[in-house]
DOZAKOL-854059 format. One record per residue: residue number from 1; residue in three letters; x, y, z of N, C-alpha, C in turn. Coordinates in steps of 0.02 Angstrom, whole numbers. Example, Ala and Ser with C-alpha at 12.3 -4.5 7.8 and 13.67 -1.06 7.14 Angstrom:
% residues 2
<r 1,"Ala",<660,-284,390>,<615,-225,390>,<660,-165,390>>
<r 2,"Ser",<642,-112,354>,<684,-53,357>,<645,2,394>>
//
This chain:
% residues 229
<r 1,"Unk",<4967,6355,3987>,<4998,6290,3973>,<4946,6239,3951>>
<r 2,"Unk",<4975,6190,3911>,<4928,6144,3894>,<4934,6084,3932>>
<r 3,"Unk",<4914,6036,3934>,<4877,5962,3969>,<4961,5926,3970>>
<r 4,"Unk",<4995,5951,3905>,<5059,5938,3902>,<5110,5941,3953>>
<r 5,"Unk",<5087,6010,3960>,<5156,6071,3983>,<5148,6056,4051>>
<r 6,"Unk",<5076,6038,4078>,<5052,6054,4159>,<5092,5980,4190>>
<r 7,"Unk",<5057,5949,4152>,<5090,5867,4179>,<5172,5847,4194>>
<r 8,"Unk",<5183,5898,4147>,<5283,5882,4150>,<5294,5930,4210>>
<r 9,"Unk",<5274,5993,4215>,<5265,6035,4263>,<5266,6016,4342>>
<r 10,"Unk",<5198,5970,4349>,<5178,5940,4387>,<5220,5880,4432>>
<r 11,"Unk",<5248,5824,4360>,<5293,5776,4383>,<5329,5822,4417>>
<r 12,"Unk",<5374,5864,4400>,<5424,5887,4404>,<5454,5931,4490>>
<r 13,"Unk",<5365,5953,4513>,<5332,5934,4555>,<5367,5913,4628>>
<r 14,"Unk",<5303,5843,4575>,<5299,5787,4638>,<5342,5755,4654>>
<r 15,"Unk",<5416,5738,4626>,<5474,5713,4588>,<5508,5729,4680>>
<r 16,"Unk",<5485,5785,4703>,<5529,5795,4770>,<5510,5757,4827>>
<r 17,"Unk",<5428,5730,4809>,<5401,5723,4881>,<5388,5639,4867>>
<r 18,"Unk",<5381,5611,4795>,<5382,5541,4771>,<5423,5526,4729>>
<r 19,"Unk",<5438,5439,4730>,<5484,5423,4680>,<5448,5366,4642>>
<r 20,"Unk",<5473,5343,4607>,<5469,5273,4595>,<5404,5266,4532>>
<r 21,"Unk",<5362,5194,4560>,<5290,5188,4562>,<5246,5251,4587>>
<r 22,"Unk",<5265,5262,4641>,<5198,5311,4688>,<5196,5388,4653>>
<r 23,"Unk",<5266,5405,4611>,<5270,5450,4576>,<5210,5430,4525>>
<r 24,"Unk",<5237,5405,4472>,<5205,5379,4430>,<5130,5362,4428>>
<r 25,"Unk",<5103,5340,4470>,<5037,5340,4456>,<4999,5398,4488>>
<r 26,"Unk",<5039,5439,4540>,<5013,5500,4560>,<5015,5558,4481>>
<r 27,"Unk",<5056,5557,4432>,<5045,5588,4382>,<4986,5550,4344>>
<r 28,"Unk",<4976,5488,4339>,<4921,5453,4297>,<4844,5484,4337>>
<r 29,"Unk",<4851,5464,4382>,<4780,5494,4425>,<4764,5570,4409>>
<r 30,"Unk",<4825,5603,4413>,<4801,5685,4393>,<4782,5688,4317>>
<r 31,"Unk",<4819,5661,4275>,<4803,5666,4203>,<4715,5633,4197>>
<r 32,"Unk",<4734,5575,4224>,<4650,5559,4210>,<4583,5580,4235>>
<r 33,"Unk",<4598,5614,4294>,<4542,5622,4348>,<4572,5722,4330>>
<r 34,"Unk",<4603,5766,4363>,<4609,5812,4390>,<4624,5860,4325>>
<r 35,"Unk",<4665,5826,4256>,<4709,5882,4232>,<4657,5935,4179>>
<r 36,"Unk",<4588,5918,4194>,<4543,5965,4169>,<4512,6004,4193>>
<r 37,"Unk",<4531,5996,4276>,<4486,6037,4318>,<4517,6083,4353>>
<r 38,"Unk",<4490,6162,4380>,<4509,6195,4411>,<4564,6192,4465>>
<r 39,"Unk",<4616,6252,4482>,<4656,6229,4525>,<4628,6197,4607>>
<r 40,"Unk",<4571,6246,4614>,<4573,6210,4681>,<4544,6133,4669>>
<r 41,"Unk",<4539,6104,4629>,<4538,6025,4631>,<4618,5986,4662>>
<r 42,"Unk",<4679,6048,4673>,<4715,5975,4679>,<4695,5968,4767>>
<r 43,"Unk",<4671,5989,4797>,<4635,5965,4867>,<4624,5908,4874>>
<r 44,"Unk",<4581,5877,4829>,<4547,5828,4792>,<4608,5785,4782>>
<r 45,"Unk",<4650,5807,4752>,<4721,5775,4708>,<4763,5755,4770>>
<r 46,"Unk",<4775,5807,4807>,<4812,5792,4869>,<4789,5728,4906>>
<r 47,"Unk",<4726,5739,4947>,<4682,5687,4965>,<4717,5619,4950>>
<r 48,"Unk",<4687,5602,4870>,<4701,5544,4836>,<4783,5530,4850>>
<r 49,"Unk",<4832,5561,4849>,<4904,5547,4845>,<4938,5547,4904>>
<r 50,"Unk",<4920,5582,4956>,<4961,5610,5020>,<4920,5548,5062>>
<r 51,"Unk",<4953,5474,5054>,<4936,5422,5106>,<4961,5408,5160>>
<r 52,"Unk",<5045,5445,5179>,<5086,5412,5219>,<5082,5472,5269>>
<r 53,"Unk",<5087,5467,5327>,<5103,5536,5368>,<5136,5564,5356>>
<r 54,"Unk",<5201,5555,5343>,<5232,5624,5297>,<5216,5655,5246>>
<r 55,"Unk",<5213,5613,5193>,<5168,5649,5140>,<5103,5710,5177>>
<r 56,"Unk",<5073,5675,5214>,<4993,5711,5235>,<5030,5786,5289>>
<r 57,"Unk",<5101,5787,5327>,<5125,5810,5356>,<5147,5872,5298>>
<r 58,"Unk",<5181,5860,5225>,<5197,5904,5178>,<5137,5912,5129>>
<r 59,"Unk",<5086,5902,5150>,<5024,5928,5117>,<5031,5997,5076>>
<r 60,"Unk",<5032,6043,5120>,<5019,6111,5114>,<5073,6138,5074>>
<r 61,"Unk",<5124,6124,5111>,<5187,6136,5062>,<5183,6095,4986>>
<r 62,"Unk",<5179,6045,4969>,<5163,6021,4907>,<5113,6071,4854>>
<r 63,"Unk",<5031,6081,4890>,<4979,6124,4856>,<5010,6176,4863>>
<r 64,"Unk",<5060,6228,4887>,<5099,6313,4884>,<5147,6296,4790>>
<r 65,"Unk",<5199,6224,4808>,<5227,6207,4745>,<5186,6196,4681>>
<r 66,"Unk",<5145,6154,4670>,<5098,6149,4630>,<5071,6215,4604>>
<r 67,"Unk",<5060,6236,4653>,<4995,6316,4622>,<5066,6355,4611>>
<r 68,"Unk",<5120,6382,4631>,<5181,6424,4621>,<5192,6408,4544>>
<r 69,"Unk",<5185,6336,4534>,<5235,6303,4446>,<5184,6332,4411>>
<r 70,"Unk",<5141,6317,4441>,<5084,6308,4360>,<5074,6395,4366>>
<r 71,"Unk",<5075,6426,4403>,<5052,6507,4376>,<5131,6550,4370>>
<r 72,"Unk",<5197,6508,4367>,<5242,6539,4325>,<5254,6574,4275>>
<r 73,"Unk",<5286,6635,4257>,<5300,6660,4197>,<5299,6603,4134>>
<r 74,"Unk",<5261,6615,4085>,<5260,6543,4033>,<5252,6510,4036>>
<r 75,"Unk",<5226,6466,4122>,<5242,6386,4128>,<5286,6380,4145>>
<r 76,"Unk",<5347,6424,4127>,<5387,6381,4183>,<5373,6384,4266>>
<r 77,"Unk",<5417,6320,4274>,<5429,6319,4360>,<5474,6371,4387>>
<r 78,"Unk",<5444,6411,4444>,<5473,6450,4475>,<5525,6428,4516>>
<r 79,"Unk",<5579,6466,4536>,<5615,6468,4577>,<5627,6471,4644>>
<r 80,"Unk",<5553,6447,4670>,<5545,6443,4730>,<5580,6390,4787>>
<r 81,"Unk",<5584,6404,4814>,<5628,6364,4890>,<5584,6316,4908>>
<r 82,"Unk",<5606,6253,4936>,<5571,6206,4964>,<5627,6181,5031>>
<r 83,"Unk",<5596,6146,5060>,<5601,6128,5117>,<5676,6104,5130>>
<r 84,"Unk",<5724,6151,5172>,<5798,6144,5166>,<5837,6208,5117>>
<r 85,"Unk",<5801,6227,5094>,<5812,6309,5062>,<5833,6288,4986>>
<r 86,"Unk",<5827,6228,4967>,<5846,6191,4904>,<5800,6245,4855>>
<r 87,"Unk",<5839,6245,4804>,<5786,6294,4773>,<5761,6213,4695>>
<r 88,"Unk",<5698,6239,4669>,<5670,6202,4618>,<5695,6238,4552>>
<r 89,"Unk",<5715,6171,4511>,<5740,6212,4449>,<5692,6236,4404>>
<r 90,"Unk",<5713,6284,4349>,<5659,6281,4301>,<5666,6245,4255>>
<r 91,"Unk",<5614,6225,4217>,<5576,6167,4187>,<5552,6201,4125>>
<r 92,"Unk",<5597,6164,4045>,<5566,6205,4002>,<5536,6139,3977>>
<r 93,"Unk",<5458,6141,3931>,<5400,6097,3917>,<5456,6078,3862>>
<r 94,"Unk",<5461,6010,3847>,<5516,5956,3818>,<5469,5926,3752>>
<r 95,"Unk",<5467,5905,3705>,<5427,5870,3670>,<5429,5810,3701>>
<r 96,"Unk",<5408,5750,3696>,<5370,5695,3688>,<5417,5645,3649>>
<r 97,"Unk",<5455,5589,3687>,<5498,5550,3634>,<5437,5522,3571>>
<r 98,"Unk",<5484,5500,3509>,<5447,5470,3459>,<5449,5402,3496>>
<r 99,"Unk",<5354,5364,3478>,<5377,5315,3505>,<5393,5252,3455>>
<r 100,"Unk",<5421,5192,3524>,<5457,5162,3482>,<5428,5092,3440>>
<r 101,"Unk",<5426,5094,3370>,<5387,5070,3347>,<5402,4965,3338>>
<r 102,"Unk",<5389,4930,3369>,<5400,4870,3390>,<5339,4827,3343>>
<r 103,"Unk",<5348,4758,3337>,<5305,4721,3307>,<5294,4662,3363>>
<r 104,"Unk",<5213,4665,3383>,<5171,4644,3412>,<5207,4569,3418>>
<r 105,"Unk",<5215,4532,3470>,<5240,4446,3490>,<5154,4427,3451>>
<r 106,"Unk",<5183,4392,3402>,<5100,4327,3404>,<5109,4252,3391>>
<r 107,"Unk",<5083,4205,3436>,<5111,4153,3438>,<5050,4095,3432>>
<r 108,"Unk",<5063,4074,3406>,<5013,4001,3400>,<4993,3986,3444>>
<r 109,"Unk",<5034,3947,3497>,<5033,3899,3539>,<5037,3947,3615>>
<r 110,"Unk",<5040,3934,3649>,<5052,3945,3719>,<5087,3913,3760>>
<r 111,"Unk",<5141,3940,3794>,<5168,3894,3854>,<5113,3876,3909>>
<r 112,"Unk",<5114,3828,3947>,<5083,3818,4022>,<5093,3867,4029>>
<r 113,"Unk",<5126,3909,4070>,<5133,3971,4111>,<5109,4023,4084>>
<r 114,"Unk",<5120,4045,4013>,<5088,4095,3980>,<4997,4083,3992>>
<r 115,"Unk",<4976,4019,3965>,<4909,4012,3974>,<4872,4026,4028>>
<r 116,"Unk",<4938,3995,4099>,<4897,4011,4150>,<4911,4080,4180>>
<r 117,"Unk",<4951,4111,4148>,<4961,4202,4156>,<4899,4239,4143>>
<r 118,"Unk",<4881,4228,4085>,<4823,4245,4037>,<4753,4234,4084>>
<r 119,"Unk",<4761,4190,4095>,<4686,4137,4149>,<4695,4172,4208>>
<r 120,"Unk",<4746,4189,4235>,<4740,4224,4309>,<4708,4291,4320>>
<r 121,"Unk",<4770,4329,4265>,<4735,4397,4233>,<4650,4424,4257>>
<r 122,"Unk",<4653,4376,4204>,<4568,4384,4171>,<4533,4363,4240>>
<r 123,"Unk",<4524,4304,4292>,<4509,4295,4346>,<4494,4353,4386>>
<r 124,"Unk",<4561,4380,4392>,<4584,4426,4459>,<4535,4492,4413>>
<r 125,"Unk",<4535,4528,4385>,<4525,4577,4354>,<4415,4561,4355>>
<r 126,"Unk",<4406,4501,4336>,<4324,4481,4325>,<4313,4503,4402>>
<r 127,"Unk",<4358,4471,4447>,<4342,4472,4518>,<4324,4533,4550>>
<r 128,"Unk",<4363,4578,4506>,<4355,4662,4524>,<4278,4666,4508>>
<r 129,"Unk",<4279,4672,4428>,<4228,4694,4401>,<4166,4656,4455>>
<r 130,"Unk",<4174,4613,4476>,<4110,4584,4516>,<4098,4616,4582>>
<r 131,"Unk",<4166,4641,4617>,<4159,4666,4682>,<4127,4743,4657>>
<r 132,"Unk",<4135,4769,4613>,<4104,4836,4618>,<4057,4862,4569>>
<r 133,"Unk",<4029,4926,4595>,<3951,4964,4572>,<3957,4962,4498>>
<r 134,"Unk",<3946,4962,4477>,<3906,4977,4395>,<3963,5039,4367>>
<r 135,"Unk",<3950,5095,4394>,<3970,5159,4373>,<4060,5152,4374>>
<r 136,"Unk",<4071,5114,4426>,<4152,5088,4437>,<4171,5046,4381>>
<r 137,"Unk",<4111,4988,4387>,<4140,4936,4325>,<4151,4975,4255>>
<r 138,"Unk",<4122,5017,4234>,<4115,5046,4161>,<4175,5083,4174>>
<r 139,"Unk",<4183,5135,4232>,<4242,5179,4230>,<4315,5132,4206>>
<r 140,"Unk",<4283,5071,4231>,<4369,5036,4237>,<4379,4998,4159>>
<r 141,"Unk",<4338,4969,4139>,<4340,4967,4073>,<4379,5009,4028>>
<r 142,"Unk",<4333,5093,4036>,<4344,5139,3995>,<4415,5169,3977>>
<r 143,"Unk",<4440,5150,4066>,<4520,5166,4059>,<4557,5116,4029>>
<r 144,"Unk",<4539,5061,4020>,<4579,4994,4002>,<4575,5006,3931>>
<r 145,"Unk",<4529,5012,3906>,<4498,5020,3829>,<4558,5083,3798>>
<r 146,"Unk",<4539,5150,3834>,<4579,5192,3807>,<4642,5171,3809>>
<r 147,"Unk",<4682,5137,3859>,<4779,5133,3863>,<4770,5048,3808>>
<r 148,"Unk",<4727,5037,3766>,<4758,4961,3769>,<4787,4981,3702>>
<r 149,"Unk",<4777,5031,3661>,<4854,5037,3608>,<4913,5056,3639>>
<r 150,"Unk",<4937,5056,3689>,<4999,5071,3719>,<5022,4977,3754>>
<r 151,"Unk",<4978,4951,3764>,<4989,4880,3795>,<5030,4835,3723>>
<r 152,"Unk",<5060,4851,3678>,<5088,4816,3622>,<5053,4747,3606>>
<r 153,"Unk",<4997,4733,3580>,<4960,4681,3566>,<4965,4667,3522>>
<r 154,"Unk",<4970,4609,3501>,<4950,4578,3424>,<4860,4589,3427>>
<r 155,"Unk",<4829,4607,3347>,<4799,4609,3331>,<4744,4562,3358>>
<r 156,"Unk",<4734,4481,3338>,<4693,4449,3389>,<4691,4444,3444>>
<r 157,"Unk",<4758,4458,3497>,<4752,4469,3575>,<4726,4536,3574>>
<r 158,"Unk",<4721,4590,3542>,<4677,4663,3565>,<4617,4660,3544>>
<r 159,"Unk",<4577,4610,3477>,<4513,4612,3469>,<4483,4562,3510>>
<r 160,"Unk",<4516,4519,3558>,<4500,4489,3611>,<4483,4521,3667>>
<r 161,"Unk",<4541,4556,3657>,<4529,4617,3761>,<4477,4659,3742>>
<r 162,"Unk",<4478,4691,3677>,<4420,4729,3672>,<4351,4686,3672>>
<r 163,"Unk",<4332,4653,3634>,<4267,4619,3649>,<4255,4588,3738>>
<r 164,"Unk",<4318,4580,3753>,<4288,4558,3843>,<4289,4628,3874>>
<r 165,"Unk",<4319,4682,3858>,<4313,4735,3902>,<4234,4765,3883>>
<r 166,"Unk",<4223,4775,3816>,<4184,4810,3791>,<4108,4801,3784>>
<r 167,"Unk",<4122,4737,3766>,<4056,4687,3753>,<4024,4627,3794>>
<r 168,"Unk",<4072,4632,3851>,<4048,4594,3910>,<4077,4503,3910>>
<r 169,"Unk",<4118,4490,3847>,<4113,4425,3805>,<4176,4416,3843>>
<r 170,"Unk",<4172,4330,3849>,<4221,4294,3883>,<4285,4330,3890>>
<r 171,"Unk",<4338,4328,3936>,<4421,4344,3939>,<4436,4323,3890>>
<r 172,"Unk",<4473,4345,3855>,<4539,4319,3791>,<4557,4244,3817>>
<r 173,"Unk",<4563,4189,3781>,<4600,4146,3785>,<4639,4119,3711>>
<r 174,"Unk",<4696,4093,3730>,<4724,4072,3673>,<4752,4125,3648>>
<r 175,"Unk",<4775,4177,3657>,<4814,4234,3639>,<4854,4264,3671>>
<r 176,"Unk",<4928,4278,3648>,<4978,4300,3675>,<4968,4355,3692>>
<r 177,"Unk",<4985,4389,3760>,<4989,4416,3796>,<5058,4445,3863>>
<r 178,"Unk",<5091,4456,3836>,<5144,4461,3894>,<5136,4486,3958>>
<r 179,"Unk",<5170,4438,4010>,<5174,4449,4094>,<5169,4557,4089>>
<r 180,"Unk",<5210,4569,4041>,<5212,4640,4086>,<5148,4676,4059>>
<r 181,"Unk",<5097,4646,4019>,<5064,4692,3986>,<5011,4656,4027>>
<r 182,"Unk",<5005,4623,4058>,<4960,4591,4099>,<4966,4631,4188>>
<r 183,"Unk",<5031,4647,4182>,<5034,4670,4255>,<4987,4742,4236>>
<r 184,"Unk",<5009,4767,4177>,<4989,4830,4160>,<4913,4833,4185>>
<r 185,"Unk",<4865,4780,4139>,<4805,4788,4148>,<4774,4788,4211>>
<r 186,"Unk",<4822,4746,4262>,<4797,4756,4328>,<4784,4807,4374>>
<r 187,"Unk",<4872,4846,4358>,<4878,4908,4347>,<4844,4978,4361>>
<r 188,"Unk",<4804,4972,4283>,<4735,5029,4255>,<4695,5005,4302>>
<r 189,"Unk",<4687,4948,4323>,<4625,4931,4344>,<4627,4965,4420>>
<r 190,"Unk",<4685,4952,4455>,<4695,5014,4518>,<4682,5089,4509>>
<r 191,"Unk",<4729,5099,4450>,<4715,5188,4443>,<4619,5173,4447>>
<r 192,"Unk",<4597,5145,4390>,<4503,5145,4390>,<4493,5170,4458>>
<r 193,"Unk",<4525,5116,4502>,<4480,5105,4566>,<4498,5170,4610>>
<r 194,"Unk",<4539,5212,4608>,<4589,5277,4642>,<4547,5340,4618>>
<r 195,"Unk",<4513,5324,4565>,<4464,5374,4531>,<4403,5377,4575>>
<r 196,"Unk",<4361,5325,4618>,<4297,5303,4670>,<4329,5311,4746>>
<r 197,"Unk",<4397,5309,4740>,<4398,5266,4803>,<4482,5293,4846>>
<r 198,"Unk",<4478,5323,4908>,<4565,5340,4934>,<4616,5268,4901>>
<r 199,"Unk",<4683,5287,4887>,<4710,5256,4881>,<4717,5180,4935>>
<r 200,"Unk",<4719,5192,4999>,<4697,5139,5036>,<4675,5085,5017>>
<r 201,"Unk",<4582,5136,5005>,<4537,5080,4999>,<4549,5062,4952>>
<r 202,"Unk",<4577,5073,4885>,<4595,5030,4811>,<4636,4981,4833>>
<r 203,"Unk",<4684,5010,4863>,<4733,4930,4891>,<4695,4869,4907>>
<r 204,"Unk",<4662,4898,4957>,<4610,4832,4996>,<4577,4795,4931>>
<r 205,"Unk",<4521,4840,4910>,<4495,4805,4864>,<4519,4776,4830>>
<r 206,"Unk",<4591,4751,4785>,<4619,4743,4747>,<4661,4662,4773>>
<r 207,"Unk",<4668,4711,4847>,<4703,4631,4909>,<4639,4602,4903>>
<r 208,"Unk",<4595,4593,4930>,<4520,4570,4921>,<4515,4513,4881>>
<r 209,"Unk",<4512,4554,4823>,<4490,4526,4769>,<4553,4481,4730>>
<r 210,"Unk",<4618,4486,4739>,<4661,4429,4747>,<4660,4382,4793>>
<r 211,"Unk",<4645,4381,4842>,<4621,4324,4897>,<4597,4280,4872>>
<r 212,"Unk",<4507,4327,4843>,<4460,4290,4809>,<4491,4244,4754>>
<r 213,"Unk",<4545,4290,4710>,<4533,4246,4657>,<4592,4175,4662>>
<r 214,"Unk",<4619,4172,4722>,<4692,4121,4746>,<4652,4062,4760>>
<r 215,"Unk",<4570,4094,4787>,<4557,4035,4832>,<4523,3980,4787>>
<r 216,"Unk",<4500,4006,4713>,<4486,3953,4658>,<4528,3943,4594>>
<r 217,"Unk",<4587,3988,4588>,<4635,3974,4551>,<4667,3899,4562>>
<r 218,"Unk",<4649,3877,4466>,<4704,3815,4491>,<4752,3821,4464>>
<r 219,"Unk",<4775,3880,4425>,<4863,3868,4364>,<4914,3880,4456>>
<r 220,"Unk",<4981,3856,4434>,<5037,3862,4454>,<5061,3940,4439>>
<r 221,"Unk",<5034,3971,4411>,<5076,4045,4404>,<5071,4082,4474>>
<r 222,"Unk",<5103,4105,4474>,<5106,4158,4547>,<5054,4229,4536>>
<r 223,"Unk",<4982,4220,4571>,<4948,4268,4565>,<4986,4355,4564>>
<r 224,"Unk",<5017,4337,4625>,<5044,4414,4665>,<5077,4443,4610>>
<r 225,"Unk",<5121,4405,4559>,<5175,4428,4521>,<5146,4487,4459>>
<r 226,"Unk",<5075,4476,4460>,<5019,4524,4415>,<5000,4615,4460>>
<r 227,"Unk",<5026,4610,4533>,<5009,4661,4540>,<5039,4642,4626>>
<r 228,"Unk",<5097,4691,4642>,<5110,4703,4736>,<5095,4781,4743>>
<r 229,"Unk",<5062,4775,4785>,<5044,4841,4817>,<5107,4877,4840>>
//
């Protein structure tokens, strides 16, 4: 199977034991960190995802599902039983919707709130980059850099994020940016930190470093609304 096939595989998975968000970035963490490495890495994978006592309680059973899908006839998912005698369906590898091709918001002006969206962002996110090592700061960049053609940018708001991610140069100001593509960046910036660090400790750091940045923020926007744990 390819990087493709394993990941849908995989969701398909984890889909029993997570939902939601915790689904979701448990597939982002494997794609970015795990989906090149040997099976016994999902140990490693488990680790990072299995935070709650139950989860850590269906450990084992999860790594039996995982290793069962992926060494299926073809890729597919086997027909194996899980917990309650439920059996798992099989799973044929799906293409990839076309995506959907939209034209970038670009706006002159800025609302108050947009501006101070933009200004918080960039705050909360610098605040990271300051709380951590070198090798973290670049990792977290690198992931921001790679997803920011998926963040729908106008042209001067992405040669903005790129020169502050890339080149060290001031946060973007004066460029449209939308609340959800802002939550996004906060986002990557957790997965970054989930790549160094147990899921836990990314929380903390992340609570941390929003504290930090509340306690010299002056816009009216609602920090939290960029990222709840």
């Amino acid at each position: 199977m390819d990087i493709a096939q394993k990941k849908l595989v995989i969701q398909q998975v984890l889909a029993s034991y997570l939902h939601g968000e915790s689904l979701t970035e448990a597939v982002i963490i494997w794609e970015l960190k795990y989906s090149r490495q040997p099976a016994f890495a999902f140990q490693g994978f488990l680790s990072e995802i299995c935070t709650t006592p139950t989860l850590t309680a269906q450990r084992s059973r999860i790594l039996q599902s995982l290793l069962r899908a992926l060494t299926g006839e073809d890729g597919k998912l086997l027909k194996e039983p899980r917990a309650g005698g439920v059996a798992v369906a099989a799973v044929e590898p799906v293409a990839e919707p076309a995506p959907i091709l939209r034209k970038p918001v670009i706006r002159d002006r800025l609302s108050a709130q947009e501006e101070e969206a933009l200004n918080g962002c960039v705050q909360l996110v610098n605040t990271v980059f300051t709380r951590t090592p070198s090798d973290m700061n670049a990792r977290m960049r690198e992931i921001l850099l790679e997803k920011l053609p998926q963040l729908d940018l106008s042209l001067p708001a992405e040669n903005a994020v790129k020169a502050w991610l890339a080149e060290g140069a001031a946060g973007p100001q004066d460029v449209f940016i939308a609340e959800g593509a802002l939550r996004e960046i906060v986002r990557l910036v957790h997965v970054a930190l989930c790549e160094f660090l147990s899921r836990g400790r990314a929380d903390q750091v992340l609570k941390e470093a929003m504290q930090q940045t509340e306690s010299y923020y002056r816009g009216s926007f609602p920090l939290r609304k960029l990222w709840a744990a």
